[in-house]
C-alpha positions in Angstrom: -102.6 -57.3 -105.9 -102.5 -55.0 -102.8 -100.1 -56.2 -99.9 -99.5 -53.4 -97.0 -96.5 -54.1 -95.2 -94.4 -52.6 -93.8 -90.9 -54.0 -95.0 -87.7 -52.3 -95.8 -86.8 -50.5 -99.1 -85.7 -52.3 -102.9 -86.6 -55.3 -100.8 -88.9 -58.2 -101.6 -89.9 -60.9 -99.5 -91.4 -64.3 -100.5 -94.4 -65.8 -98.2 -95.8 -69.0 -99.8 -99.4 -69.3 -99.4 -101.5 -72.3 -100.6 -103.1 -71.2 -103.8 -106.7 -71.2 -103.6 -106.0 -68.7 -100.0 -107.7 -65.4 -100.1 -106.5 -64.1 -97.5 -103.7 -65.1 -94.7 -103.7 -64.2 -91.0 -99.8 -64.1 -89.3 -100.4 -66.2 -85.9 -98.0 -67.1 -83.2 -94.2 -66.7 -84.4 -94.9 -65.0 -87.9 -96.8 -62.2 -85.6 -93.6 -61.3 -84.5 -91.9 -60.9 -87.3 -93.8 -58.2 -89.0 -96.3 -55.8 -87.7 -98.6 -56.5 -90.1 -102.2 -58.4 -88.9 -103.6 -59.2 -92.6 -102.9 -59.6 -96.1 -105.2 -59.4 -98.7 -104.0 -61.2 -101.9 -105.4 -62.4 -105.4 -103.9 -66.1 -106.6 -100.4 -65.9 -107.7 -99.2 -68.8 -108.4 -99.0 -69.3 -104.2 -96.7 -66.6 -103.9 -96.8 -62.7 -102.4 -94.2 -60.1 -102.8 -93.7 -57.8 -99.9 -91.8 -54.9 -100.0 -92.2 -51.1 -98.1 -90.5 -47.8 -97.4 -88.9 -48.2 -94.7 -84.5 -47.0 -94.1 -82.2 -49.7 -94.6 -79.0 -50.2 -92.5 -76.2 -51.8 -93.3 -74.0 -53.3 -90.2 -72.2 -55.8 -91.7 -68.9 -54.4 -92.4 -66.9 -56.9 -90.9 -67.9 -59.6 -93.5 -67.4 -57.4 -96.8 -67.5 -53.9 -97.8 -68.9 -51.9 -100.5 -66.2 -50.9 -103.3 -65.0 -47.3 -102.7 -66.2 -45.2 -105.6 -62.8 -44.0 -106.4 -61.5 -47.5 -106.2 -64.3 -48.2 -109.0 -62.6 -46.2 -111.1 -59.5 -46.9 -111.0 -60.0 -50.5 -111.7 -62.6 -49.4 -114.8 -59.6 -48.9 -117.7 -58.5 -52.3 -116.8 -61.6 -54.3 -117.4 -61.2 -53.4 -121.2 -58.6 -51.3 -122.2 -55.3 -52.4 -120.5 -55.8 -55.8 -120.2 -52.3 -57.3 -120.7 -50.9 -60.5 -119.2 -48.2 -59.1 -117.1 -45.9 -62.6 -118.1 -46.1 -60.9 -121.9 -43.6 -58.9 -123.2 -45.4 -56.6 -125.4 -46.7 -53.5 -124.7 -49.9 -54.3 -123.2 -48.1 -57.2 -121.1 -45.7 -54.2 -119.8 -48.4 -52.0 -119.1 -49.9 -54.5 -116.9 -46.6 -55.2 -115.2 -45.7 -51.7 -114.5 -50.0 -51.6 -113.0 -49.1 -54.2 -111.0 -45.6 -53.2 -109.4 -46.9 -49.9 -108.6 -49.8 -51.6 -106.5 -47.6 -53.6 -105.1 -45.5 -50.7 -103.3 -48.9 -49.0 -102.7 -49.9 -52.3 -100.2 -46.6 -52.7 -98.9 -46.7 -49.1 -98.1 -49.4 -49.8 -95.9 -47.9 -51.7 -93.5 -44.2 -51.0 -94.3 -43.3 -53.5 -95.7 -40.9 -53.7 -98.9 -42.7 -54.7 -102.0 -40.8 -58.1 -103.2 -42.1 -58.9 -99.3 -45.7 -58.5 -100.7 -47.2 -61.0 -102.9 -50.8 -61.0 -103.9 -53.3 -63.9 -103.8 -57.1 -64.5 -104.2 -58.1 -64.2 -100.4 -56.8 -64.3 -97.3 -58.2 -67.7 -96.7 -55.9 -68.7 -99.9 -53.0 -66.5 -97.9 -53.3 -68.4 -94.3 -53.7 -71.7 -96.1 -50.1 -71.2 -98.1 -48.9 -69.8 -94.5 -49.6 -73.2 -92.5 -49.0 -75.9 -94.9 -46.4 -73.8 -96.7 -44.1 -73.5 -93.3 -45.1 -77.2 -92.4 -43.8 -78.4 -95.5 -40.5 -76.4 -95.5 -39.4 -76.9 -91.8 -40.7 -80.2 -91.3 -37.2 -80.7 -90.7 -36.8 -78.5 -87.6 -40.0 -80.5 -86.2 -43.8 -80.7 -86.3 -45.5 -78.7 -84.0 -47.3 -75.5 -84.9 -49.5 -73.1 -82.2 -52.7 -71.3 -83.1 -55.3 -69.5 -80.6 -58.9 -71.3 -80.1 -60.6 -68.2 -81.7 -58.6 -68.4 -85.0 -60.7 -67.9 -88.0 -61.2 -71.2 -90.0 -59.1 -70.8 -92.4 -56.4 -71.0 -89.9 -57.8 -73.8 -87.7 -59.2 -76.0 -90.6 -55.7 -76.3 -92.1 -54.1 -76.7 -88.6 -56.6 -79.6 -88.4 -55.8 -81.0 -91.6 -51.9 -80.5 -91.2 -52.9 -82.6 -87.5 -53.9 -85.6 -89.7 -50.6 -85.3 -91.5 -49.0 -85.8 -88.3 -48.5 -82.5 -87.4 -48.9 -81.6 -83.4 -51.2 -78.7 -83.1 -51.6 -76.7 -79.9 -54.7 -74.5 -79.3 -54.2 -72.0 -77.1 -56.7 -70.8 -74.7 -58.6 -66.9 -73.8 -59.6 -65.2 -71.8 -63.5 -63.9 -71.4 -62.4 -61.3 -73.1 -60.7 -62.5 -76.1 -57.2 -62.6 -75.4 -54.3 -65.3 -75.0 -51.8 -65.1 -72.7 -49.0 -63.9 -73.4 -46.6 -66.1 -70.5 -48.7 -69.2 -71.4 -47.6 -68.5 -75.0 -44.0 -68.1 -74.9 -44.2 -71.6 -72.2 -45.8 -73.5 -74.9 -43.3 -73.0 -77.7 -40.8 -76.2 -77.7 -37.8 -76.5 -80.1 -39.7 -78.3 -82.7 -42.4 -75.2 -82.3 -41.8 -74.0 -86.1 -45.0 -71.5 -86.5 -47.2 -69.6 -84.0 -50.3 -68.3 -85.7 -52.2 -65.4 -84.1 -54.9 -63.8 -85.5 -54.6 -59.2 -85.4 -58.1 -58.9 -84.3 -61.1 -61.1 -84.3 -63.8 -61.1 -87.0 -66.6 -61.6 -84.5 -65.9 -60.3 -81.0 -63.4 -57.5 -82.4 -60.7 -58.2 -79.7 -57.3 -57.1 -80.4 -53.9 -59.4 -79.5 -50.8 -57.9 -78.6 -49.1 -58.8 -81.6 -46.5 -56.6 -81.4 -45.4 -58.7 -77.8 -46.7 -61.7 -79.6 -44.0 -60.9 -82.1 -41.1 -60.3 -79.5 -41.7 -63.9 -78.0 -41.6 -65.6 -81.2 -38.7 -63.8 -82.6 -36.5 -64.5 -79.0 -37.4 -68.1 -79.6 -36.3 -68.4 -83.1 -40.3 -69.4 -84.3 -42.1 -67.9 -87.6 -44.8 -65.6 -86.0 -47.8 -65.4 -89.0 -51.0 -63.2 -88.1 -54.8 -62.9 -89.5 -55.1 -59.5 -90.3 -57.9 -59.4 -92.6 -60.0 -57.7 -90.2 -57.7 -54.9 -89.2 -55.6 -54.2 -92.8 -56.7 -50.8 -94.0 -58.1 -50.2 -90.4 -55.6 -49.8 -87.3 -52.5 -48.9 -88.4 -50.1 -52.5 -89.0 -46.6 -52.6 -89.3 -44.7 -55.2 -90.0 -41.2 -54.2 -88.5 -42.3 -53.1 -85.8 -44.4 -55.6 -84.9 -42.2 -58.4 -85.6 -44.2 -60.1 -88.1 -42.6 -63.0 -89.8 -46.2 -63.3 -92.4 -49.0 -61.8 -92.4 -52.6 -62.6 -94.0 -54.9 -59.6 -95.4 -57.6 -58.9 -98.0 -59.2 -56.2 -100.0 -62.9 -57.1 -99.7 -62.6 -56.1 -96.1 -61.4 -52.2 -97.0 -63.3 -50.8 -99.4 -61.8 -52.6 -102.2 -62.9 -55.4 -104.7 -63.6 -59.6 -103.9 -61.2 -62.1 -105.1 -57.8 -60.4 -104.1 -55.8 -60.8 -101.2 -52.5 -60.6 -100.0 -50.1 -62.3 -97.9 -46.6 -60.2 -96.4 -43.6 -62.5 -96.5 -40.8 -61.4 -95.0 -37.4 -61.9 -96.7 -35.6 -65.2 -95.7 -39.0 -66.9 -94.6 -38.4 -70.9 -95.6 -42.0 -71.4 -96.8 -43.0 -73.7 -99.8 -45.9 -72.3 -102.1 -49.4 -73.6 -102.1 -49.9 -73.6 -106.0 -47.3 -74.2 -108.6 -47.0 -73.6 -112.1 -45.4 -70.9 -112.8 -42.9 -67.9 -112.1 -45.6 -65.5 -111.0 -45.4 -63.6 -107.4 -41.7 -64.0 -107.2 -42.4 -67.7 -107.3 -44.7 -68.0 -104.5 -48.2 -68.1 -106.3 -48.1 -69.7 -109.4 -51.4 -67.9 -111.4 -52.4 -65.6 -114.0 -52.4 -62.3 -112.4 -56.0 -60.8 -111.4 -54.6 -57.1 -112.6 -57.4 -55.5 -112.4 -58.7 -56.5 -108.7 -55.1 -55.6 -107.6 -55.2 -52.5 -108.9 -58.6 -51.5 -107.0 -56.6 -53.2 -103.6 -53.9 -50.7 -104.4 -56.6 -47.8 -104.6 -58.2 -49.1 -101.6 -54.5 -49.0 -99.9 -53.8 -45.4 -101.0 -56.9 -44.4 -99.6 -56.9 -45.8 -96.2 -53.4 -45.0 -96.0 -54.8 -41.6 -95.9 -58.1 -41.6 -94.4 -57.7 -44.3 -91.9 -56.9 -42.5 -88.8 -60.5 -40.1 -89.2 -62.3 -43.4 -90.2 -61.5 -45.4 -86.9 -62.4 -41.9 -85.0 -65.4 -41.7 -86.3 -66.1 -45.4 -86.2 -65.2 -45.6 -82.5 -67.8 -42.7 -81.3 -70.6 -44.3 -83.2 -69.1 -48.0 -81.6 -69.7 -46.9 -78.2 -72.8 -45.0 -79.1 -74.1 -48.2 -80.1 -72.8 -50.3 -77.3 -73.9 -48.1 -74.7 -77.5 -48.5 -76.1 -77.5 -51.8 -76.5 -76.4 -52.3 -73.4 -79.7 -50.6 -71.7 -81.6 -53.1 -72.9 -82.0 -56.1 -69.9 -80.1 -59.0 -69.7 -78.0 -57.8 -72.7 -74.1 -58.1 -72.9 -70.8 -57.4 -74.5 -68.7 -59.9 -76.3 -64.8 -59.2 -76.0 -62.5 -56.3 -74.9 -64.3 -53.3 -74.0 -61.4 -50.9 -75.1 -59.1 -53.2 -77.1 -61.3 -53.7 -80.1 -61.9 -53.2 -83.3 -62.9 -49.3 -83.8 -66.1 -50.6 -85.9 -66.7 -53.8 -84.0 -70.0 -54.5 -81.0 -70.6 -58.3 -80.6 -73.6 -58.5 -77.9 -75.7 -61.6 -76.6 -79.2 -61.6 -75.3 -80.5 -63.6 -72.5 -83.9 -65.9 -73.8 -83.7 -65.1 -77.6 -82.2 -67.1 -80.4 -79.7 -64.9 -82.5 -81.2 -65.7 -86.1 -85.0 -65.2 -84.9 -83.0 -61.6 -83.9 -81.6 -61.4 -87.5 -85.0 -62.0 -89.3 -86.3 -59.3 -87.2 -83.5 -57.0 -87.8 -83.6 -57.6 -91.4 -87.1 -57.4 -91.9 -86.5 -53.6 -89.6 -83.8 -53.3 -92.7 -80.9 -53.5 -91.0 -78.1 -55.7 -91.6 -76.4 -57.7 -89.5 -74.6 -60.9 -88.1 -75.0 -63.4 -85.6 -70.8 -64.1 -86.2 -68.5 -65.0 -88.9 -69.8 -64.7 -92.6 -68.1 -67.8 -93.5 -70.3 -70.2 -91.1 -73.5 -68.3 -90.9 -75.5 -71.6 -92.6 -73.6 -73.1 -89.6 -76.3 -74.9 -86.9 -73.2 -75.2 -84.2 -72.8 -72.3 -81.6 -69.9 -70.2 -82.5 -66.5 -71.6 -81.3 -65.2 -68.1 -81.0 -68.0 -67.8 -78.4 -68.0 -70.8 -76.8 -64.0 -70.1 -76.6 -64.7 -66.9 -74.3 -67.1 -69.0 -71.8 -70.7 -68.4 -73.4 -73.2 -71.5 -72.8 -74.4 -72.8 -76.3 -77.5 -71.0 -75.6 -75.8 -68.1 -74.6 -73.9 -68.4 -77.7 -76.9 -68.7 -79.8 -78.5 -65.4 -78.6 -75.5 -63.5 -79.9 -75.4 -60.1 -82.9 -72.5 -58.8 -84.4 -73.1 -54.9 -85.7 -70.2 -54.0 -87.4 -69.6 -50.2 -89.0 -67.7 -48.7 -92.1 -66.9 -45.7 -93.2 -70.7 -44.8 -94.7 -72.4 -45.5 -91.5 -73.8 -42.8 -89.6 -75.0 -41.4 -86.3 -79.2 -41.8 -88.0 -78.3 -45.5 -89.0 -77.2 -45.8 -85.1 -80.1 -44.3 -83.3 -82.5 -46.4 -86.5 -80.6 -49.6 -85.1 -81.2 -48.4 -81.1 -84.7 -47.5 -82.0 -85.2 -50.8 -84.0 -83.2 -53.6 -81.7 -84.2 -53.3 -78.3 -88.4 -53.9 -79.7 -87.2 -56.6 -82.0 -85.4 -57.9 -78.9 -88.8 -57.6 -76.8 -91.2 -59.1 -78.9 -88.7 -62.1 -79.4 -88.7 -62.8 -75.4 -92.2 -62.6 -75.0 -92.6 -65.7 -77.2 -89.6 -67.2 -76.1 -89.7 -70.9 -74.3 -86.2 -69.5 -72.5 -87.9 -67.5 -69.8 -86.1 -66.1 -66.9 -85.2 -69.3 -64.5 -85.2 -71.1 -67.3 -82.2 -74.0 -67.0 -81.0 -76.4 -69.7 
């Protein structure tokens, strides 16, 4: 079977076919999706694979990251060879244990933090959830009301809203059209039954950056626990926890360089929080679970190494950023979602005027770039963004919208491939569009 496409690398793409077709003609929508005008094809079974030459991109960053090679290897001994329980006391239970301590003072190194403040867990969804219901459990006494920002991930605002049906009072705060709560607004809102004000470091989709440092000042003058989100900016933008006047603080590994299924939450000493899973006298008591040594080990790594390389990373990152924004931005009817200065160094979050965003992905993906229309966690989701919707879009502005996020491998080819690609993935979209210029709801 002979199929000429013209499709990305090591991918293959599945186009069912009835099975006594010869041949298949793209018409209409499918004509825009590939530049391809026929495809010859034996039966199979009503199936053809696709696949071509062409570069791949990845711009994805901001929902995982591939595992630093060096971070590889330092997890490698302890698939197999020092695979202790850290509760035993034998030899290869104190191996583990001592593995484990010294990671621990390698992330609380990272945002100075001291290491019986630093307690690992399985995500940072796990870590925000322990946060919420954690603090509401423990100061339920002091009162009921807990703040949280309208563009909180949703593993902040799903727990507020399940706290809420507990009889909890939740208060969303407003943004800006950039991103960005106010900071007088904030420090009005807080009553003295306010026991937790949860703001996330920077946001996964539009990149903005709070002011948590401020943030921090409020909520320590009003005697409130201040928690923050910072799985988008650990390992990124320099965090620290002093300074900052950070009461908790949310992070993961997945998100620098390091390995799925570990995360971490900072808890500063004399917090009154109760743990989310008990069972055990693991964590210093606040996580009750078999240790995952070996994906805490490679979090470690990833620490060490950002610790170091950080500051040239988000250099680098921010050149290729506005690189990519500026492009992006010559394209008509095209715009920026949040801050244009106080964001993420690897972060552009655009909307298009007249396109859907996932017709926009296809394209993209099928050009072999990756990207995102928002958050990772809801991209199955049919509902316009609430991050989106939170800074003023329409829903069908909201709909048009890409996230391009960078890392540490991307580079100044995969930008120009991505501004050669986008704005004629962009093009051909419109011209089929029903959302023509004029066009109201």
């Amino acid at each position: 079977m002979i199929v000429p496409t013209k499709y990305p690398p090591s991918r293959v793409h599945l186009i069912i076919v009835r099975q006594n077709y010869r041949q298949i003609h793209f018409h209409n929508f499918l004509d825009t999706l590939m530049p391809v005008a026929k495809l010859n094809l034996n039966r199979y079974n009503g199936v053809m694979f696709l696949s071509d030459t062409k570069m791949e991109v990845y711009m994805d960053y901001a929902a995982t990251t591939p595992v630093d090679p060096r971070v590889l290897k330092a997890m490698k001994p302890y698939f197999n060879k020092k695979y202790g329980n850290t509760m035993s006391l034998h030899k290869q239970g104190r191996e583990a244990k001592e593995a484990l301590e010294e990671s621990r003072n390698a992330v609380a190194a990272l945002m100075n933090a001291e290491p019986n403040e630093t307690i690992f867990m399985g995500s940072a969804t796990e870590s925000s959830n322990t946060v919420l219901k954690g603090i509401a459990y423990a100061n339920k006494k002091k009162g009921k009301h807990i703040i949280v920002s309208a563009i909180e991930h949703n593993c902040v605002l799903e727990p507020a809203g399940w706290l809420e049906k507990q009889g909890y009072e939740i208060t969303c705060l407003p943004v800006d059209n950039f991103g960005l709560i106010n900071l007088t607004q904030l420090e009005n809102t807080i009553r003295k039954d306010t026991i937790l004000v949860s703001i996330m470091h920077a946001n996964n989709e539009i990149g903005t950056i709070q002011d948590i440092q401020k943030i921090g000042k409020i909520c320590k003058e009003k005697d409130v626990y201040f928690h923050s989100d910072a799985a988008q900016t650990f390992g990124k933008i320099p965090i620290d926890v002093k300074k900052m006047n950070i009461d908790l603080l949310s992070f993961s590994s997945h998100k620098m360089y390091g390995p799925k299924g570990v995360g971490g939450l900072y808890i500063k000493k004399g917090t009154k929080i109760e743990p989310l899973l008990h069972g055990g006298g693991h964590e210093f008591k606040k996580r009750a679970s078999t240790v995952n040594v070996v994906g805490i080990v490679g979090f470690a790594e990833a620490a060490k190494i950002q610790e170091k390389e950080m500051e040239s990373d988000a250099k680098k990152q921010t050149i290729l950023r506005d690189k990519l924004i500026k492009g992006l931005l010559n394209i008509d009817d095209s715009h920026l979602n949040g801050h244009l200065t106080e964001r993420l160094p690897n972060n552009t979050s655009f909307w298009f005027a007249y396109i859907e965003g996932e017709s926009l992905l296809m394209q993209l993906d099928i050009a072999g770039v990756s990207a995102s229309t928002g958050s990772a966690c809801s991209s199955d989701s049919l509902e316009a963004s609430h991050v989106l919707r939170a800074i003023g879009l329409k829903p069908q502005e909201a709909h048009g919208s890409l996230r391009l996020s960078l890392g540490k491998y991307t580079t100044v080819e995969d930008v120009d491939y991505v501004l050669e690609v986008a704005p004629k993935s962009v093009e051909r979209l419109r011209k089929i569009s029903p959302f023509k210029k004029g066009w109201k709801q």
